[in-house]
C-alpha positions, -999 to +999 in steps of 0.1 A: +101-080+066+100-121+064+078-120+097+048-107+085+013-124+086+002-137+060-037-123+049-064-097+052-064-079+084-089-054+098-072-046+124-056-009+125-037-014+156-018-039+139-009-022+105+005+005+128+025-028+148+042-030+110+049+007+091+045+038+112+012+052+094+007+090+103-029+093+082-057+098+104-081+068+105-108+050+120-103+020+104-085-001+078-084-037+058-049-042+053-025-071+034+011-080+034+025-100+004+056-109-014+057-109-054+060-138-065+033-147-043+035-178-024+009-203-035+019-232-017+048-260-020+083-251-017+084-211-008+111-193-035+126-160-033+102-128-027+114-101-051+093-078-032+071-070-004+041-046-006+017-033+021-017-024+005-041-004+028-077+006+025-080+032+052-116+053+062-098+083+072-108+103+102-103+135+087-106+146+051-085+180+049-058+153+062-058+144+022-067+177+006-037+193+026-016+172+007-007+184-022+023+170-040+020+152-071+026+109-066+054+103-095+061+067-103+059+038-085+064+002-091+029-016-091+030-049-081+021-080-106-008-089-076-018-059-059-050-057-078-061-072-038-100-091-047-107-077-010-104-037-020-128-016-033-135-012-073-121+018-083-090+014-063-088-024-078-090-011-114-062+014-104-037-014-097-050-038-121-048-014-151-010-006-142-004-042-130+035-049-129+047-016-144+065+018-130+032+034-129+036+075-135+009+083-111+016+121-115-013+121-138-037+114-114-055+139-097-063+120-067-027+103-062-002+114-036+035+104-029+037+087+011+070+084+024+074+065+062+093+040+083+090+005+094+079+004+129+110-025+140+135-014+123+129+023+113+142+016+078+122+039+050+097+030+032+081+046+001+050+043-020+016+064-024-018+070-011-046+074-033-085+093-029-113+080-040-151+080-022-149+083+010-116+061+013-077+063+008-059+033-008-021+035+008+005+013-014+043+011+001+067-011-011+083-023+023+113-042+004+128-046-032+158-061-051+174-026-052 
């Protein structure tokens, strides 16, 4: 998962070029980024890669009908993303670089999909809040 681009993209089209997103949606802002995160100079090893996704979903019983509770999930040391929306931003920066139990949240579901190329599985969550759904997959990791 080397081959993504790098930055914000509003383009829906193209987050469903990278992960096989079955949420309905109109639209989405969308990054791709490896932890550490490259800042320039000589690039080192990516530990991780995480998709973040703030969708406006076409259909809202899409998220109501889901109804299993999130569990834990490894929150990435940057996904606190400046671009997303507050509430969803203090989500991932209060549980910054921890195995987040997200059970406890009411609004917090478990997503499970594929990469589009090469079908391999991908796991994470996708969160409610007003009017929008933050999506958070880890699309690779050390284990």
């Amino acid at each position: 998962m080397e081959d993504h681009a790098p930055g914000v993209s509003d383009k829906l089209s193209a987050l469903r070029e990278v992960v096989n997103v079955q949420i309905p949606a109109t639209s989405a802002r969308w990054e791709a980024f490896g932890t550490p995160e490259y800042k320039g100079g000589v690039p080192g090893p990516t530990d991780f890669t995480t998709l973040i996704a703030e969708l406006q979903p076409a259909d809202g019983a899409w998220f109501a009908a889901q109804n299993e509770t999130a569990g834990t999930s490894f929150i990435a040391p940057e996904a606190a993303r400046p671009w997303l929306s507050e509430p969803f931003r203090h989500l991932l920066a209060e549980h910054k670089n921890t195995t987040a139990d997200l059970s406890a949240l009411r609004d917090c579901r478990p997503y499970a999909t594929t990469l589009k190329k090469s079908g391999s599985p991908v796991q994470g969550f996708v969160c409610g809040g007003d009017r929008r759904l933050l999506l958070y997959l880890t699309l690779s990791s050390p284990q």
